[in-house]
C-alpha positions as semicolon CSV with decimal commas, in nm:
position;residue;x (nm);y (nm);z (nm)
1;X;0,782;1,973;1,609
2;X;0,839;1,615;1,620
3;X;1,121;1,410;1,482
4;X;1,030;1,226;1,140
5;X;0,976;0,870;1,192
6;X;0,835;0,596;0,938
7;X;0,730;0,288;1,082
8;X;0,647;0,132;0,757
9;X;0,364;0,089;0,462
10;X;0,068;0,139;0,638
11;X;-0,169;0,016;0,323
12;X;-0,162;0,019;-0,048
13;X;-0,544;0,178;-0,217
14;X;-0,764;-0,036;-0,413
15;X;-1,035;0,122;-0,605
16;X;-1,290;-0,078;-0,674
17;X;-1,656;-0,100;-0,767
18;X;-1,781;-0,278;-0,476
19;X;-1,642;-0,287;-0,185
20;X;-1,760;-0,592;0,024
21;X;-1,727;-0,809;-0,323
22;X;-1,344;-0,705;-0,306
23;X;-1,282;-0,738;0,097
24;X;-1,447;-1,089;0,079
25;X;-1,166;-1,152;-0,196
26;X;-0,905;-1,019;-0,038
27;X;-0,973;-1,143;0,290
28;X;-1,052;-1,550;0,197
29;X;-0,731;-1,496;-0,029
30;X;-0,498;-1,242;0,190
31;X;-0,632;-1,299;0,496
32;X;-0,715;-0,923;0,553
33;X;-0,988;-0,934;0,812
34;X;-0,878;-0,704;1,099
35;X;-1,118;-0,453;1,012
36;X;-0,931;-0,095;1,101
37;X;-1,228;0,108;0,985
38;X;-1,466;0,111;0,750
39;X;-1,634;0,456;0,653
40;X;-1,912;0,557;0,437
41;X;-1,877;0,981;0,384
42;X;-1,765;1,304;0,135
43;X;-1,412;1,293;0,032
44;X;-1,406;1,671;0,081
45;X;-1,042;1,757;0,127
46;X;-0,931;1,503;-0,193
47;X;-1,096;1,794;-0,469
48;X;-0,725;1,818;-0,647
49;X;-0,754;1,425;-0,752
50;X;-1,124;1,414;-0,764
51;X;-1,209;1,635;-1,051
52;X;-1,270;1,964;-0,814
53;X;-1,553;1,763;-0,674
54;X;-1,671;1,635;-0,273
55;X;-1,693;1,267;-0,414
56;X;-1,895;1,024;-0,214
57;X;-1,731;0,727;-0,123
58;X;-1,725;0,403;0,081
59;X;-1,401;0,250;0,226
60;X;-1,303;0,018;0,455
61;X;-0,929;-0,049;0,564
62;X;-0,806;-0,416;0,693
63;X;-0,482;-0,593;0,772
64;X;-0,368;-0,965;0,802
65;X;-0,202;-0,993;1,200
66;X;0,082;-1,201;1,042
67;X;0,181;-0,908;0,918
68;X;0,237;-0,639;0,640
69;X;0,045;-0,336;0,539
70;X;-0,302;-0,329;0,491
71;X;-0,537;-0,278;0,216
72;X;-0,761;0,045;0,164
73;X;-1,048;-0,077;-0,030
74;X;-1,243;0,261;-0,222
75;X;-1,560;0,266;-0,404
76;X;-1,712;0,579;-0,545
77;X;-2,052;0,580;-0,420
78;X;-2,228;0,819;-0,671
79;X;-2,046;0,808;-0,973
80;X;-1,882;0,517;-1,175
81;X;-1,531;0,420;-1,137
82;X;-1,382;0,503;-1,461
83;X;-1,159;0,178;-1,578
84;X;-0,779;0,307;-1,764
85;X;-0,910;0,370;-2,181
86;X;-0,603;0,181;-2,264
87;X;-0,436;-0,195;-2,147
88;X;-0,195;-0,093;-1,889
89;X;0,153;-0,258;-1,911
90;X;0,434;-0,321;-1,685
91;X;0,654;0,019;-1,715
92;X;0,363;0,263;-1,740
93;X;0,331;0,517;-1,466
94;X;0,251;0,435;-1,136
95;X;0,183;0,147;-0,926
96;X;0,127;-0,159;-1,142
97;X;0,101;-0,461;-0,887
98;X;0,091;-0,455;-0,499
99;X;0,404;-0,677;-0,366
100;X;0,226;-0,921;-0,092
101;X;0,477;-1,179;0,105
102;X;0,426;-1,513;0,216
103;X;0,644;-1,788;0,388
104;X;0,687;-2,027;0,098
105;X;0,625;-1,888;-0,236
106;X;0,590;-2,280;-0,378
107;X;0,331;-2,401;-0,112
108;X;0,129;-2,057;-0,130
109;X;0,105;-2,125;-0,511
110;X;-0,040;-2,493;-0,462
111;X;-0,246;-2,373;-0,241
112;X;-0,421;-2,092;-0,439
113;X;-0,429;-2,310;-0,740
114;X;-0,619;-2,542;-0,529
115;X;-0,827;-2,221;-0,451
116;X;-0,935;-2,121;-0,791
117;X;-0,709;-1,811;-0,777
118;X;-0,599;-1,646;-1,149
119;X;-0,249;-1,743;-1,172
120;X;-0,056;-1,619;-1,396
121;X;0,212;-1,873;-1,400
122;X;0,460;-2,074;-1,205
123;X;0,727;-1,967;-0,998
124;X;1,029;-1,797;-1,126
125;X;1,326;-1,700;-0,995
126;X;1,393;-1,280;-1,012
127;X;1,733;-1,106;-1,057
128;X;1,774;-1,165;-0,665
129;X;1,797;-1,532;-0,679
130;X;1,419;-1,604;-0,518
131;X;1,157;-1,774;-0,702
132;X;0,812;-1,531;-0,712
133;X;0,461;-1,556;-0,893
134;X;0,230;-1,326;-0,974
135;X;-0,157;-1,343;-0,984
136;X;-0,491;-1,162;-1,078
137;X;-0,761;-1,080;-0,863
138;X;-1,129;-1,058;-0,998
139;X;-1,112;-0,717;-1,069
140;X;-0,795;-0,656;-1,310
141;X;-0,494;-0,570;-1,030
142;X;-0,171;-0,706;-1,037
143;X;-0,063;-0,898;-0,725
144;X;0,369;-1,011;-0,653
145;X;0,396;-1,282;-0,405
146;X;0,716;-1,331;-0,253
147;X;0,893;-1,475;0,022
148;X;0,942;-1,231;0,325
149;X;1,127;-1,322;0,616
150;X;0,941;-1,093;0,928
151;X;0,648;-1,195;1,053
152;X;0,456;-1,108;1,322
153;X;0,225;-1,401;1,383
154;X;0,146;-1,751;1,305
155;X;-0,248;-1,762;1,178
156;X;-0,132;-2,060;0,917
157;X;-0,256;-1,795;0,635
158;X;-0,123;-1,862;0,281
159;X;0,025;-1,464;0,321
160;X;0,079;-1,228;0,570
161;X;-0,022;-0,823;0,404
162;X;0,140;-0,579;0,132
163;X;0,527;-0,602;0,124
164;X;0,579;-0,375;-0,122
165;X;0,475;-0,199;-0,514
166;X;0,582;-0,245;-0,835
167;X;0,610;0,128;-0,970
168;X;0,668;0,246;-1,296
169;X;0,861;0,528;-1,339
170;X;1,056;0,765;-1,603
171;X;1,337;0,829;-1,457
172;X;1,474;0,603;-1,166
173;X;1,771;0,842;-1,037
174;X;1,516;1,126;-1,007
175;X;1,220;0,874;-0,830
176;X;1,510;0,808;-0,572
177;X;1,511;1,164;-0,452
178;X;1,129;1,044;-0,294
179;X;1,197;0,679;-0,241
180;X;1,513;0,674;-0,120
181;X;1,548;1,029;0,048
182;X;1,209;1,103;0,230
183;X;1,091;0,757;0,229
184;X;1,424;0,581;0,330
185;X;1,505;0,299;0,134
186;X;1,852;0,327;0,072
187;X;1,990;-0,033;-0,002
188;X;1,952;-0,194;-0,349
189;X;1,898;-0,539;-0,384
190;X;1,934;-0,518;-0,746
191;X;1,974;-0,345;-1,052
192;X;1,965;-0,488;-1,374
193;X;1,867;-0,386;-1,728
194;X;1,782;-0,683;-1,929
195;X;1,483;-0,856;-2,053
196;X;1,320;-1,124;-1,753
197;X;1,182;-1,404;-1,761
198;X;0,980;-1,366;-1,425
199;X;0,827;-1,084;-1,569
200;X;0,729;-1,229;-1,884
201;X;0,387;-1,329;-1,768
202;X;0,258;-1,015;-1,698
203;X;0,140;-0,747;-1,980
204;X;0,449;-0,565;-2,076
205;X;0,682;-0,785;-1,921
206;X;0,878;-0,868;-2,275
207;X;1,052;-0,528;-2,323
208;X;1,349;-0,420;-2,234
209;X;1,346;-0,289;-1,887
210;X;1,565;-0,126;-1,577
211;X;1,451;-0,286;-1,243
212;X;1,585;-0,176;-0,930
213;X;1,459;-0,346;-0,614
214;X;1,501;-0,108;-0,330
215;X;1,503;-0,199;0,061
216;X;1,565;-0,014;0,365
217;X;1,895;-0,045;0,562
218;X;1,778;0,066;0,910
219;X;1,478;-0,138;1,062
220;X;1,170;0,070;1,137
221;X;1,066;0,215;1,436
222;X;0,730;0,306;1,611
223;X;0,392;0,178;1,754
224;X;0,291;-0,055;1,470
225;X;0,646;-0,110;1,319
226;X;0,585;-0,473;1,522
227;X;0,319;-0,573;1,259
228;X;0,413;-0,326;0,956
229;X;0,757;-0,505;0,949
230;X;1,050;-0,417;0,666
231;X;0,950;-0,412;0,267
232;X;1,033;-0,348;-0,064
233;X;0,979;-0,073;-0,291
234;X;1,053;-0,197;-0,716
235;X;1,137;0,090;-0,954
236;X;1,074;-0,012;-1,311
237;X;1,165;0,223;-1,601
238;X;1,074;0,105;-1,967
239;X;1,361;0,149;-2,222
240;X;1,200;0,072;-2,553
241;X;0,848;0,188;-2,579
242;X;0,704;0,559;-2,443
243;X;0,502;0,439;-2,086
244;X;0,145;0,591;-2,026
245;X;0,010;0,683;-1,716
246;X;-0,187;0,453;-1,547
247;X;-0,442;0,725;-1,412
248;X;-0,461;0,937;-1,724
249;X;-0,752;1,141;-1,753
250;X;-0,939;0,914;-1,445
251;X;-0,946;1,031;-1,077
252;X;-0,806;0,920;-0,754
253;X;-1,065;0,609;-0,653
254;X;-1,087;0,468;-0,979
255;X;-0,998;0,117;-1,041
256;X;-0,636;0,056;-0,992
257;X;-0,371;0,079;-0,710
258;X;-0,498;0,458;-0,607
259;X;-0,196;0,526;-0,357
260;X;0,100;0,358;-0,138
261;X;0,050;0,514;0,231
262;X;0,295;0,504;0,511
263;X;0,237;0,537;0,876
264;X;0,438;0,806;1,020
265;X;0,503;1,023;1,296
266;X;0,642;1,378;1,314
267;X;0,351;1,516;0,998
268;X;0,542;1,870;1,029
269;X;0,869;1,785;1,017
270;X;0,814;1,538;0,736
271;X;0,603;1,841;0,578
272;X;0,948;2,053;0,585
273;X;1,143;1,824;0,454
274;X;0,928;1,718;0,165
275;X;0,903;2,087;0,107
276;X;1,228;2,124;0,075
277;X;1,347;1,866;-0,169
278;X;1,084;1,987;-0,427
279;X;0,808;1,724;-0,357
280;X;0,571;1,985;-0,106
281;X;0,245;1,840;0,019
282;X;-0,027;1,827;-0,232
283;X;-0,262;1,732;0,033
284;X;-0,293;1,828;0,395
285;X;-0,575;1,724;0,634
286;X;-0,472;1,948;0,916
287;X;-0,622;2,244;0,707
288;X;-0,617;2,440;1,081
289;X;-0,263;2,411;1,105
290;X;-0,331;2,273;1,516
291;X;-0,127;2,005;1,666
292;X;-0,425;1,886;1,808
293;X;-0,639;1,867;1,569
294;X;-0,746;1,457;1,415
295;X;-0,920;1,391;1,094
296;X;-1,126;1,098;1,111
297;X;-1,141;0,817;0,964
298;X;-1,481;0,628;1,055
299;X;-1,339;0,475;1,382
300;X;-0,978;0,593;1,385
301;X;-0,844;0,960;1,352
302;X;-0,509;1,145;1,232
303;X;-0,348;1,341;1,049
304;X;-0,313;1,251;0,686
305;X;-0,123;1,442;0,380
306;X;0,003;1,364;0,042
307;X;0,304;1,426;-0,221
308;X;0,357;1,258;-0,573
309;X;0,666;1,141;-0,705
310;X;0,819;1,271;-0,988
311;X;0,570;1,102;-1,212
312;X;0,238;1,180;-1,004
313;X;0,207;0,855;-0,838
314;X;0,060;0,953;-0,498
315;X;0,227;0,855;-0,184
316;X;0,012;0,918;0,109
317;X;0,097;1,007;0,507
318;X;-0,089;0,874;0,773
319;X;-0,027;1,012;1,151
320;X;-0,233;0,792;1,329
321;X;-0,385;0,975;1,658
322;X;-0,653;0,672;1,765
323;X;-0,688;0,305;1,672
324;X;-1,016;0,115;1,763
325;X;-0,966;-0,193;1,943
326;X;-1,329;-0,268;2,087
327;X;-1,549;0,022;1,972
328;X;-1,844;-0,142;2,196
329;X;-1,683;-0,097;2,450
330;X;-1,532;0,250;2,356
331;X;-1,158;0,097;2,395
332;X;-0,928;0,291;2,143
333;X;-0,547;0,313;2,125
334;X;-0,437;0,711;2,212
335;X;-0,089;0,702;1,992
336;X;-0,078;1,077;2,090
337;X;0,048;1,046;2,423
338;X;0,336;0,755;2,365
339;X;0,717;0,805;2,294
340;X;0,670;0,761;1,920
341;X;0,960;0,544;1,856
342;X;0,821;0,290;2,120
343;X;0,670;-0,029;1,984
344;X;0,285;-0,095;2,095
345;X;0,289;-0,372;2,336
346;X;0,252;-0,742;2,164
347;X;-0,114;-0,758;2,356
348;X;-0,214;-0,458;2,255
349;X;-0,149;-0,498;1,854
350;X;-0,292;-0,853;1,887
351;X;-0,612;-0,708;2,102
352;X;-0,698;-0,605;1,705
353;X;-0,839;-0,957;1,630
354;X;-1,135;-0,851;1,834
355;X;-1,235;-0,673;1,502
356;X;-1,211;-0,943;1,290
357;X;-1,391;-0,986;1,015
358;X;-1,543;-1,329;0,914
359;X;-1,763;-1,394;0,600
360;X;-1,977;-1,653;0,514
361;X;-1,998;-1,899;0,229
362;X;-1,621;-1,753;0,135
């Protein structure tokens, strides 16, 4: 059993209702087009979140090579997303925006409003002292840009991937027991209880509300740590108004932020551990209980698994056993047989861009 290692937020899930419409976003505005896989089939092992139902689904997973985590774009296939029956506000349950970093938060905002992109106001500093913005994409979600300071390489996009969520929560002592002991973020950057004026342009943002803005001390380690880099996890508990949750009475894959994943190594020992502090898998793909044994993913394989905090927001698992890097050619990354805590080589991560994804009339 191997020792548990996080290397850092693999992706944050989109649902959607179509899912080239959204990647063509996301990619001419995030510059996610390092196509990872992309996968029409069942979702058969999912039946807890999917109403007790193999759902059909298509979904296609990209990343930006300057760095970040990736996006997991998900569209139900044979039914209809189901939107949230109410307007969800900044506090309510679950992940409310996606945290994406750039260089320059002031020259990434000139250059989306030159792009047509739904701002939703000017910079403004937060309770750390750094001016942020927040924006809109076509479909409803909630995007943070901020500045980030690790980067993996220069493409001269306005962003590099996801840094980060903005999660609402009940209680933020008890959310630590996931966030900051299994996940590892055990350095705050701030917390504050106060009204803010960053916040104020986004739907709930004028109540009274506890922010902490959590970070992890020790850098992270393994094969894609490199490109995955360090990021931020925002707790945000509500402390005038009762907070919904954001996927009441829908399923996992409807519209929204659907899950925060993080790449990991050491799936059994993680499993124990998670056990043991009251937050036990709710999901497990190795349903045969084999070391060996890969789920896959379109083009890649692992081992995947999921818990929920303590208010049901899903945090997923990924163990990733095989990486595509030409599939004409049949040339794959094997992360099975590498010292875990070893970086991938530089060439090898940037090899990716042969699966880049380029769209026309963006």
């Amino acid at each position: 059993m191997g020792e548990k290692i996080i290397s850092g937020i693999q992706q944050i899930g989109i649902g959607i209702d179509d899912v080239w419409k959204a990647w063509r976003w996301y990619n001419r505005i995030f510059g996610t087009d390092i196509r990872v896989f992309e996968d029409k089939t069942t979702a058969n092992l999912m039946l807890r979140y999917t109403g007790g139902v193999p759902q059909k689904r298509h979904a296609a997973l990209a990343f930006n090579l300057q760095g970040g985590g990736g996006f997991e774009i998900w569209q139900y296939t044979d039914r209809k997303p189901m939107e949230a029956d109410f307007d969800v506000r900044l506090g309510d349950l679950g992940i409310f925006a996606a945290k994406v970093k750039c260089r320059d938060v002031h020259d990434t905002y000139r250059q989306y409003a030159s792009m047509d992109v739904d701002l939703l106001g000017p910079p403004k500093k937060g309770p750390d002292g750094h001016e942020t913005f927040f924006l809109k994409d076509p479909f409803g979600n909630l995007f943070q840009v901020m500045q980030g300071n690790h980067w993996y390489k220069n493409e001269k996009k306005p962003t590099g991937g996801a840094y980060g969520a903005v999660i609402g929560v009940t209680d933020i002592e008890e959310s630590r027991k996931v966030y900051t002991d299994i996940l590892g973020y055990d350095q705050v950057i701030y917390d504050q209880y106060s009204r803010f004026d960053d916040l104020s342009v986004v739907p709930g943002g004028d109540h009274s509300l506890r922010r902490v803005l959590l970070t992890h001390s020790q850098p992270r380690e393994g094969g894609f740590s490199p490109l995955l880099g360090d990021s931020r996890i925002e707790l945000v508990q509500v402390g005038d108004r009762k907070p919904e949750k954001i996927y009441r009475n829908r399923y996992w894959g409807d519209p929204g932020f659907i899950h925060l994943c993080f790449d990991v190594h050491g799936m059994e020992q993680l499993k124990q551990e998670c056990a043991g502090s009251g937050y036990a898998f709710t999901i497990d793909s190795n349903v045969r209980q084999e070391d060996s044994h890969s789920f896959d993913m379109g083009d890649a394989a692992g081992h995947f698994s999921y818990i929920e905090d303590p208010d049901g927001t899903l945090i997923e698992f990924v163990e990733t056993h095989r990486v595509p890097i030409l599939k004409k050619l049949g040339w794959y990354i094997n992360l099975k047989k590498r010292d875990p805590k070893k970086p991938l080589p530089n060439w090898l991560i940037k090899a990716m861009s042969l699966n880049r994804v380029k769209f026309r009339n963006k």
